[in-house]
TIDREN-875529 format. One record per residue (C-alpha): x, y, z. Coordinates in nm, 2 decimals. Example, Ala and Ser with C-alpha at 12.3 -4.5 7.8 and 13.67 -1.06 7.14 Angstrom:
// TIDREN-875529
<site><px>1.23</px><py>-0.45</py><pz>0.78</pz></site>
<site><px>1.37</px><py>-0.11</py><pz>0.71</pz></site>
END
This chain:
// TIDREN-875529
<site><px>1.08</px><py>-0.22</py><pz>-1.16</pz></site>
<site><px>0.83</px><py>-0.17</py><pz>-1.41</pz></site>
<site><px>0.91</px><py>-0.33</py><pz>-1.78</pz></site>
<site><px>0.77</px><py>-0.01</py><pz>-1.99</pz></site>
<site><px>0.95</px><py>0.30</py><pz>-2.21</pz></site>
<site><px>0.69</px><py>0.53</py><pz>-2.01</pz></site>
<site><px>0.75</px><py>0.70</py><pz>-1.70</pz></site>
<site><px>0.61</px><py>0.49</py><pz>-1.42</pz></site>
<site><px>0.25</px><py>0.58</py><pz>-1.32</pz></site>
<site><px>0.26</px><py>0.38</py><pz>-0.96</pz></site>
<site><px>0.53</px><py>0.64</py><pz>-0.84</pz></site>
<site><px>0.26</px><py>0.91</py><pz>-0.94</pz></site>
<site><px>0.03</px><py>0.72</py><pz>-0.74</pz></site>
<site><px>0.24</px><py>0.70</py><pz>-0.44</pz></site>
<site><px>0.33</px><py>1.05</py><pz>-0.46</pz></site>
<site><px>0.01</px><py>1.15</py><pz>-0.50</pz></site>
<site><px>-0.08</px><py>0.98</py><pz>-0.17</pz></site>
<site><px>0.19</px><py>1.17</py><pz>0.03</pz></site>
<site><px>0.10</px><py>1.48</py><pz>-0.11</pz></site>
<site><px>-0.30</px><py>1.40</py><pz>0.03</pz></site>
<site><px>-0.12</px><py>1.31</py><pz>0.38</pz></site>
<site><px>0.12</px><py>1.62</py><pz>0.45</pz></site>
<site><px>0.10</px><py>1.72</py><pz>0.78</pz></site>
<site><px>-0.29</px><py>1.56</py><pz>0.80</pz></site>
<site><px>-0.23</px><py>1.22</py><pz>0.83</pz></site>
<site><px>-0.01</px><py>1.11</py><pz>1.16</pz></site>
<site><px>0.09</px><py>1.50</py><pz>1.17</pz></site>
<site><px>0.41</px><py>1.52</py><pz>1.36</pz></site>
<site><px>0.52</px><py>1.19</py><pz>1.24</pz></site>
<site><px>0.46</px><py>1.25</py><pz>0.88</pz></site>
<site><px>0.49</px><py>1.50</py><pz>0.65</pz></site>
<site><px>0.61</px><py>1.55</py><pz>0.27</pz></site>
<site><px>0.61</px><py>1.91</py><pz>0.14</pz></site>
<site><px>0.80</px><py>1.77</py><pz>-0.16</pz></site>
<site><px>0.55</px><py>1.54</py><pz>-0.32</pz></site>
<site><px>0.25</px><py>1.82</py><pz>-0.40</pz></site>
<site><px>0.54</px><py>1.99</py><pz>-0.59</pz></site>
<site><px>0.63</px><py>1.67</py><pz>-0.75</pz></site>
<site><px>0.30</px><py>1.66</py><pz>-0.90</pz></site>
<site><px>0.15</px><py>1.82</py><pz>-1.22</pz></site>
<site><px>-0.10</px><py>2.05</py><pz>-1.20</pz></site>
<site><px>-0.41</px><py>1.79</py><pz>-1.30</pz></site>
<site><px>-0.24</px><py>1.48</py><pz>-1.07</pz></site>
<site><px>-0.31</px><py>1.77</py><pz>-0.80</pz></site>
<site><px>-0.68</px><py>1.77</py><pz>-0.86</pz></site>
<site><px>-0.74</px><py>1.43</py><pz>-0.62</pz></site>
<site><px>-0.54</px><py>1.53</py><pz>-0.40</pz></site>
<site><px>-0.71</px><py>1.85</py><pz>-0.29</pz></site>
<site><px>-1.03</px><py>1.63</py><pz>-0.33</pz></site>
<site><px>-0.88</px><py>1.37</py><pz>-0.01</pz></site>
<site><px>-0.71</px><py>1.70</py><pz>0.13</pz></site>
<site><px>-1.09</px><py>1.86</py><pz>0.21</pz></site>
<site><px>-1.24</px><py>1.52</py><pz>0.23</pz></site>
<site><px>-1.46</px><py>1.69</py><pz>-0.08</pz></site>
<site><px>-1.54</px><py>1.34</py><pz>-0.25</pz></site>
<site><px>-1.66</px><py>1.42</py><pz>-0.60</pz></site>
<site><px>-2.01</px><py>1.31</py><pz>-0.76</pz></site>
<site><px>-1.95</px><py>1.18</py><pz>-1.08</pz></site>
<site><px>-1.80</px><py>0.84</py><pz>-1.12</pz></site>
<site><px>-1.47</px><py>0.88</py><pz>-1.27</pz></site>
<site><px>-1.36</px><py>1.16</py><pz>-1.05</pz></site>
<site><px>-1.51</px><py>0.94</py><pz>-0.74</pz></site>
<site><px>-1.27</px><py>0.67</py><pz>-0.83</pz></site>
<site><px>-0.99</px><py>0.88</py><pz>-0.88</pz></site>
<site><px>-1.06</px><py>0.99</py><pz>-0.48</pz></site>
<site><px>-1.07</px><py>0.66</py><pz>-0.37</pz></site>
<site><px>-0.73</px><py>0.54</py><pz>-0.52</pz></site>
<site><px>-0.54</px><py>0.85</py><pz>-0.37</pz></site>
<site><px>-0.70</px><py>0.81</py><pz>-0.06</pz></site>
<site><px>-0.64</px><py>0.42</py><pz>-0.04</pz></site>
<site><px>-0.29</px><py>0.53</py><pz>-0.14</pz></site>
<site><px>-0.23</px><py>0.80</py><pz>0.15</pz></site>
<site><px>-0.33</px><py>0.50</py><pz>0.41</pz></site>
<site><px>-0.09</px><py>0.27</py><pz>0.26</pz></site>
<site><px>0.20</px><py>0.56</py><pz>0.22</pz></site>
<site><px>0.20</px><py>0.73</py><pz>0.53</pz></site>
<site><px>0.32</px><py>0.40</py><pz>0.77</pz></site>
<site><px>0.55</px><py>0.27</py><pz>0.51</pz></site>
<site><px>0.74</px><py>0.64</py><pz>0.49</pz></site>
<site><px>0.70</px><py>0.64</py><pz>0.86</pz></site>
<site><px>0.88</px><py>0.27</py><pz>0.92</pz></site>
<site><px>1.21</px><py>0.37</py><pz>0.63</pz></site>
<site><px>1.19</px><py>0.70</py><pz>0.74</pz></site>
<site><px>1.27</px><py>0.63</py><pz>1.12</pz></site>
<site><px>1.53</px><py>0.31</py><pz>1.00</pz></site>
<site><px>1.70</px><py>0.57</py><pz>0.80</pz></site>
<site><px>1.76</px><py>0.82</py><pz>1.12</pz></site>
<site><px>1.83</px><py>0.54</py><pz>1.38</pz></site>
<site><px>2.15</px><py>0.47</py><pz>1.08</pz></site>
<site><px>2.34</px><py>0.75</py><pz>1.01</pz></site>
<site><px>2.55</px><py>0.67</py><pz>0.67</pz></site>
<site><px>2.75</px><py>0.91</py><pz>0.46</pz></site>
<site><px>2.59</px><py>0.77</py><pz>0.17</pz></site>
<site><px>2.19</px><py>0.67</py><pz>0.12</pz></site>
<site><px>2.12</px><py>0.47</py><pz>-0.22</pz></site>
<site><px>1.74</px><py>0.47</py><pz>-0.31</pz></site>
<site><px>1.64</px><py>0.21</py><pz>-0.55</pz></site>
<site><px>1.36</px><py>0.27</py><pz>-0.79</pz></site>
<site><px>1.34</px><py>0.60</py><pz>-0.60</pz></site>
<site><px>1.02</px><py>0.72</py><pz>-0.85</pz></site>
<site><px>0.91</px><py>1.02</py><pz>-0.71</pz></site>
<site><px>1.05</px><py>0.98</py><pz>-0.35</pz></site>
<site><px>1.14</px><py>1.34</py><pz>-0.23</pz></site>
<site><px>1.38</px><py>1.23</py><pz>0.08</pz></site>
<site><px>1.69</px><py>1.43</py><pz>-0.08</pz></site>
<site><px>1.52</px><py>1.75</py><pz>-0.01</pz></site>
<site><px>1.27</px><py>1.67</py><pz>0.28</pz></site>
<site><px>1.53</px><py>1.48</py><pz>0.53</pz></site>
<site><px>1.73</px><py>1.72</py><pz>0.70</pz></site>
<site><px>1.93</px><py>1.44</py><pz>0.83</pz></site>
<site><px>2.06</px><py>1.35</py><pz>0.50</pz></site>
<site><px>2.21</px><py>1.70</py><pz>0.44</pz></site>
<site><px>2.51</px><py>1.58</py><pz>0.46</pz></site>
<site><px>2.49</px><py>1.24</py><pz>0.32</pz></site>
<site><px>2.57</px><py>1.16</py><pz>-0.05</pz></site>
<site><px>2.19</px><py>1.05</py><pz>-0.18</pz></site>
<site><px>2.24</px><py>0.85</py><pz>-0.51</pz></site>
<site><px>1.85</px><py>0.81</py><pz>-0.71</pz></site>
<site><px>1.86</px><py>0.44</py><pz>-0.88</pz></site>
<site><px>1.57</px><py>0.42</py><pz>-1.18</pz></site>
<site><px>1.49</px><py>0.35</py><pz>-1.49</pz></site>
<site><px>1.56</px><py>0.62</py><pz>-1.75</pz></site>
<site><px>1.21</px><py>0.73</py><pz>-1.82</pz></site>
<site><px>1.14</px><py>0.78</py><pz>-1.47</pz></site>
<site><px>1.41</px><py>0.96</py><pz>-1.43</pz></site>
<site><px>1.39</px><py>1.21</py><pz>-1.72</pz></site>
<site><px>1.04</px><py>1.27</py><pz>-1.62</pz></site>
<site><px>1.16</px><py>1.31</py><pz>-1.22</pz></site>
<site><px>1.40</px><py>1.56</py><pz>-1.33</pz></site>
<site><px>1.17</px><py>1.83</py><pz>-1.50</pz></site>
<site><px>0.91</px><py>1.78</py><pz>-1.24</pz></site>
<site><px>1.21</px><py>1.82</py><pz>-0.95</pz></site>
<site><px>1.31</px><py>2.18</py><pz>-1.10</pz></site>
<site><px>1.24</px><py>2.45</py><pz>-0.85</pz></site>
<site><px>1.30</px><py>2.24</py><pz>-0.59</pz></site>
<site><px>1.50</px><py>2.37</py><pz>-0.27</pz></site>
<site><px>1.85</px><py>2.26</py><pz>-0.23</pz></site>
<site><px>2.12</px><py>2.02</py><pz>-0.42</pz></site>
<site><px>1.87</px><py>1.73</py><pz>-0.48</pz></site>
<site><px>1.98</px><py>1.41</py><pz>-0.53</pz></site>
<site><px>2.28</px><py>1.21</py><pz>-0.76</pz></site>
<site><px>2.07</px><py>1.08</py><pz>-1.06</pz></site>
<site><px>2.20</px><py>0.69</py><pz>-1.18</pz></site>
<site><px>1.97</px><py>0.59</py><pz>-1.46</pz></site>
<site><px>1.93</px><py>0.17</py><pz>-1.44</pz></site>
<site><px>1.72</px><py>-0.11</py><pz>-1.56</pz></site>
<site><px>1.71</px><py>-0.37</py><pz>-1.30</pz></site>
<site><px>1.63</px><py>-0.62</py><pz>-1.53</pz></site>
<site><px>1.93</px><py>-0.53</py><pz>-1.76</pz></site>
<site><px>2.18</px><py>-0.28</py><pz>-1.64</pz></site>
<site><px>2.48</px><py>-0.38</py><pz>-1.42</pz></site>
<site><px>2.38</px><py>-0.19</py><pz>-1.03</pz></site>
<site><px>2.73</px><py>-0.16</py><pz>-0.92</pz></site>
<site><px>2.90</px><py>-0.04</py><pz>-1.22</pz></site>
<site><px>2.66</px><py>0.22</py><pz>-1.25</pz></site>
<site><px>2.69</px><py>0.39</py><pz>-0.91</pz></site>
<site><px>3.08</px><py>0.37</py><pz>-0.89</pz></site>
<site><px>3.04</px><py>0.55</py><pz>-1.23</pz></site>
<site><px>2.83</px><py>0.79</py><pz>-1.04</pz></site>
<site><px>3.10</px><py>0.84</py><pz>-0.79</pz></site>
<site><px>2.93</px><py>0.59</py><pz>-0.52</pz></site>
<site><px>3.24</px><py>0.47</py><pz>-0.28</pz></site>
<site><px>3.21</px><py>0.15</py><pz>-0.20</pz></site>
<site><px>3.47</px><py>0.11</py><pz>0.06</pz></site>
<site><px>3.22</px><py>0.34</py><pz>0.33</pz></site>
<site><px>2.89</px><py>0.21</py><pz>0.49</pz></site>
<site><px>2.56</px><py>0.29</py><pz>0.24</pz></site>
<site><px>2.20</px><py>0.31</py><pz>0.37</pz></site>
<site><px>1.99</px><py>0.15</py><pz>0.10</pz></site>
<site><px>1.63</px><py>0.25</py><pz>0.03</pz></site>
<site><px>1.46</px><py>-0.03</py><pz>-0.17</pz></site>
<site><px>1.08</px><py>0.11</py><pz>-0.12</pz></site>
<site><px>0.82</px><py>-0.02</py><pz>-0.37</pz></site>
<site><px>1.01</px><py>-0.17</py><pz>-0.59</pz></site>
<site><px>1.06</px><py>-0.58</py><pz>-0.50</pz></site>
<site><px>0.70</px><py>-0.66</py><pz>-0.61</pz></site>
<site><px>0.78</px><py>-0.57</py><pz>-0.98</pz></site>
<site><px>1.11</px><py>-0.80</py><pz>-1.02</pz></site>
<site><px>1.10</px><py>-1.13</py><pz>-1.07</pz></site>
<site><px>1.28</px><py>-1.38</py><pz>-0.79</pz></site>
<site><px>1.55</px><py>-1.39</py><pz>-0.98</pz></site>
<site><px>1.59</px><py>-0.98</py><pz>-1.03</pz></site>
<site><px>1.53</px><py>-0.95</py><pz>-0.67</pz></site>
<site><px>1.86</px><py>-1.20</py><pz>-0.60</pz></site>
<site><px>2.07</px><py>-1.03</py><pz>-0.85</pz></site>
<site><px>2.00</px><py>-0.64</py><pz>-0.70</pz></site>
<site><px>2.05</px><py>-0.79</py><pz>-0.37</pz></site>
<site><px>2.41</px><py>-0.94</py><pz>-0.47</pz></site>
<site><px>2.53</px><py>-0.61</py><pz>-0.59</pz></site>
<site><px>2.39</px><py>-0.42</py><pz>-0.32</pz></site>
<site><px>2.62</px><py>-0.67</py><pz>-0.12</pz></site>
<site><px>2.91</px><py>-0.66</py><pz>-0.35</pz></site>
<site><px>2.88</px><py>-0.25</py><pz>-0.25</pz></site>
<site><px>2.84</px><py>-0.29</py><pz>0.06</pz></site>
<site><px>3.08</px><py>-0.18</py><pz>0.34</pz></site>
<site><px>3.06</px><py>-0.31</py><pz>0.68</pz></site>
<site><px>2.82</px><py>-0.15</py><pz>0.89</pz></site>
<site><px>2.58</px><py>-0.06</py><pz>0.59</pz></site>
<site><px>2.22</px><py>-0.11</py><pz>0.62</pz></site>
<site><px>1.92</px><py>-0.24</py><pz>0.36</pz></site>
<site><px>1.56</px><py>-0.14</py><pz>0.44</pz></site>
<site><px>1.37</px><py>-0.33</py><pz>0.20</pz></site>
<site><px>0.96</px><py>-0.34</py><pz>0.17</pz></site>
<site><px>0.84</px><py>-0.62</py><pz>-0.02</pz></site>
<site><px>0.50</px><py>-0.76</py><pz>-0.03</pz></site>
<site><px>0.35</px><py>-1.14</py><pz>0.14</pz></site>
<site><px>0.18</px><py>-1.40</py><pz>-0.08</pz></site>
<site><px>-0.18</px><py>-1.37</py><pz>-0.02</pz></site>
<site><px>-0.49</px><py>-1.45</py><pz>-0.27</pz></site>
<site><px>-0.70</px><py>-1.12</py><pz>-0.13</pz></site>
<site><px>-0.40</px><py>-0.89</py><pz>-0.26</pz></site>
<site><px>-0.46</px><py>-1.05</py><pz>-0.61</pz></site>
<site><px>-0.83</px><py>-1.01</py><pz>-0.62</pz></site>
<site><px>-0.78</px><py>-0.70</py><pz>-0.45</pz></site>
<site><px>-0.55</px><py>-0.49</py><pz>-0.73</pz></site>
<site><px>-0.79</px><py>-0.72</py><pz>-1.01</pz></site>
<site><px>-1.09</px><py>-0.53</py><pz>-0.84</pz></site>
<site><px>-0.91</px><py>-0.19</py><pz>-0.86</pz></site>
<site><px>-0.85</px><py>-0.27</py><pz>-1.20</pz></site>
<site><px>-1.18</px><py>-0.35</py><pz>-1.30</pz></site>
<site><px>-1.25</px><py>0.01</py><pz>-1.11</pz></site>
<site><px>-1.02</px><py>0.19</py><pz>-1.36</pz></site>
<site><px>-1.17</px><py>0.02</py><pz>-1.64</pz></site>
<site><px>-1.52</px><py>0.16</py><pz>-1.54</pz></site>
<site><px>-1.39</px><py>0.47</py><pz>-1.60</pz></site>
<site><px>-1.30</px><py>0.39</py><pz>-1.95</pz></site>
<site><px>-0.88</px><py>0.42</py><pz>-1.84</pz></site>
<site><px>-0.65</px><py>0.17</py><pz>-1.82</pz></site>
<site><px>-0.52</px><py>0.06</py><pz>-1.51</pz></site>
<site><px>-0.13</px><py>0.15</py><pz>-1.44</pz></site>
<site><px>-0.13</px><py>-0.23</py><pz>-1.30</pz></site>
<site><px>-0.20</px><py>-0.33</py><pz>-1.65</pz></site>
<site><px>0.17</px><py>-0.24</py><pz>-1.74</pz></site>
<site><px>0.30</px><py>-0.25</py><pz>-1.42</pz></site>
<site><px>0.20</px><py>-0.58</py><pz>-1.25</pz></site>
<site><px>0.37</px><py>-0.75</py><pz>-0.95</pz></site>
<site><px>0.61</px><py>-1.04</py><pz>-1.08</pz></site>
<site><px>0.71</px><py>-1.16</py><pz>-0.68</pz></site>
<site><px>0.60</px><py>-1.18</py><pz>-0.33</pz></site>
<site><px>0.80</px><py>-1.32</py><pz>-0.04</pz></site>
<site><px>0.71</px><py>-1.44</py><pz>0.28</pz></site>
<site><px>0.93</px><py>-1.29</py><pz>0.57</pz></site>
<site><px>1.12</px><py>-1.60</py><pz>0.65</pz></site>
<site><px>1.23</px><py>-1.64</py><pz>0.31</pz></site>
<site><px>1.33</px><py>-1.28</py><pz>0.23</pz></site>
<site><px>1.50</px><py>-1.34</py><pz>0.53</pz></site>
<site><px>1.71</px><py>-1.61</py><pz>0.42</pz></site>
<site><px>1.81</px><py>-1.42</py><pz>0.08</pz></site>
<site><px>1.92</px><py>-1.15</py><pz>0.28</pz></site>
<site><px>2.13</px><py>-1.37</py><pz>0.52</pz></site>
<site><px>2.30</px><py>-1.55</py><pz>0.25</pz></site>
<site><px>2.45</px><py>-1.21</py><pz>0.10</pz></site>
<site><px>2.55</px><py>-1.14</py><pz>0.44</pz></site>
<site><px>2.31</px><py>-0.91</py><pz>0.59</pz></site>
<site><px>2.15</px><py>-0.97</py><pz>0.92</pz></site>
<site><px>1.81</px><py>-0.89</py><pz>1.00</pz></site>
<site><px>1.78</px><py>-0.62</py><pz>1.27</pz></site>
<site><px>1.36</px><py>-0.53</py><pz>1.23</pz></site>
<site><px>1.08</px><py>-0.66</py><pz>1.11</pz></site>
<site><px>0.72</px><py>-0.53</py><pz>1.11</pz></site>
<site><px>0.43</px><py>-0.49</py><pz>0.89</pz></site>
<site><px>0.29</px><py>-0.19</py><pz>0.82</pz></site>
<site><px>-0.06</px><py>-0.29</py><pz>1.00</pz></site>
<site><px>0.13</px><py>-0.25</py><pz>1.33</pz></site>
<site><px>0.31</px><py>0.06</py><pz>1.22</pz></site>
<site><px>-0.05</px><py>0.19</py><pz>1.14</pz></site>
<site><px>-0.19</px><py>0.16</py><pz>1.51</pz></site>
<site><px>0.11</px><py>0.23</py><pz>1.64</pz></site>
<site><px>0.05</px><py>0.58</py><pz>1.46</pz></site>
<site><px>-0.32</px><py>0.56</py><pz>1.60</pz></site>
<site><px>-0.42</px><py>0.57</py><pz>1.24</pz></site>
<site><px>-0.77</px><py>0.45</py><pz>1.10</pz></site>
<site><px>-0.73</px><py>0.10</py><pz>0.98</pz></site>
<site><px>-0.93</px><py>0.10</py><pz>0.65</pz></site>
<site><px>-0.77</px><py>-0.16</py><pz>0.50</pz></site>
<site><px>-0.60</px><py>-0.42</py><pz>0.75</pz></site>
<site><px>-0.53</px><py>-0.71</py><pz>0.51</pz></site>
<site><px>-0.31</px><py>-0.45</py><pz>0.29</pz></site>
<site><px>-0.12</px><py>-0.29</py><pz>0.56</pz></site>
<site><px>-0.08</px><py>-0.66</py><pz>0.69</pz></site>
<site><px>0.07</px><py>-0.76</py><pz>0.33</pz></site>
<site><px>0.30</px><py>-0.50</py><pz>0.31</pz></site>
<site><px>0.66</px><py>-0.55</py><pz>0.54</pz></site>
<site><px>0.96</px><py>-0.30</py><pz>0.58</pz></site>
<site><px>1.30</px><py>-0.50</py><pz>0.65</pz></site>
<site><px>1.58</px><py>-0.39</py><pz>0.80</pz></site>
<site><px>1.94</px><py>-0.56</py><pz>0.78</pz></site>
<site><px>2.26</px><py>-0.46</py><pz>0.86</pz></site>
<site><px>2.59</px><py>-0.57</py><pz>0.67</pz></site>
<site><px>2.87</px><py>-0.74</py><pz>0.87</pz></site>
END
């Protein structure tokens, strides 16, 4: 979870790349009516630029293109891979950490009847609430936490989240912005909450030297443009290789059920593979609680 009093700008990025993908990228498998309605009226202004493949002349706008773009690529398998773990694992209550901008609440009919509890930090989630007015149907349970602080499971039972029934977690973009030792403490109170048959589908990034100099380019690409980057504030503080998020997982009693990277995801979408050392990167797990 990002360390800053400001709403987080990487869910606006993410949303933004959903928003680009509805029902154009891997249509039939994909699509998020939510997100463009999520978005304010000038984070729209990229999108329609990927939306009409309408790349822009002048430099600042052309990077702007480029990030959402890169985004949608990246968004579309990762949605697709939770998305589908969430269906095969029917729970009467779904718990998305660092939920950002995430629209499932209102986009998944299958979690109409569900319980959907919205886990963020309290800037987020002020913001997420004015932009999330208008939306169709009951939305979501908001519980406003600081990973790096708060107490997890004190907060949901205060938010009326019943331990004692099965829970489908959603911990999506999130792990790369705790430290190790953030990412063991969410994971023990997601256990401690945990009823039997209760499922975790966590994405989490691998150690790789190309990611680094990767996200340092795209930051050097921002600062072209005379902005900032949003990784300036909001830089990754862990990766994990599978085997060892596996062990973590085991060790707070969750047994790993799937496995994939998001490269594999990709072609098994028949998308264009832009940028196959990412997708490889980027893993969704999926474990299952004893």
């Amino acid at each position: 979870m990002p360390r800053t009093p400001q709403p987080s700008r990487t869910a606006v990025l993410v949303c933004q790349g959903r928003a680009a993908a509805d029902g154009l990228v891997a249509p039939g498998r994909f699509a998020d009516p939510t997100a463009v309605r999520l978005l304010r009226a000038d984070e729209r202004e990229a999108v329609e630029w990927v939306r009409h493949a309408a790349a822009p002349g002048p430099w600042r706008q052309r990077v702007d293109y480029e990030t959402v773009r890169a985004n949608a690529e990246m968004i579309v398998p990762r949605t697709v891979a939770i998305d589908d773990a969430v269906r095969a694992h029917p729970s009467s209550q779904v718990v998305i950490l660092g939920a950002g901008l995430d629209g499932r609440a209102w986009r998944m009919a299958e979690l109409a009847g569900a319980t959907v509890f919205e886990v963020d930090q309290p800037s987020s989630q002020r913001d997420k609430r004015e932009r999330a007015e208008g939306l169709p149907g009951s939305g979501p349970t908001f519980v406003a936490v600081d990973f790096g602080r708060d107490r997890l499971a004190e907060a949901l039972a205060v938010a009326g989240h019943r331990p004692g029934e099965p829970t489908t977690w959603i911990w999506e973009g999130v792990v790369p912005y705790l430290t190790r030792a953030e990412v063991s403490t969410t994971l023990a109170a997601i256990a401690a909450c945990s009823a039997p048959d209760s499922r975790l589908i966590v994405n989490f990034q691998l150690p790789g030297k190309s990611l680094t100099l990767g996200r340092l380019v795209a930051r050097l690409l921002m600062a072209s443009t005379g902005r900032r980057s949003v990784w300036a504030k909001e830089p990754w503080r862990s990766t994990w290789t599978p085997d060892a998020m596996a062990a973590l997982l085991d060790r707070h009693g969750f047994t790993v059920t799937g496995d994939h990277d998001l490269l594999d995801t990709a072609r098994a979408l028949d998308l264009p593979i832009r940028r196959a050392t990412s997708l490889a990167h980027s893993r969704v797990m999926v474990a299952d609680h004893a």
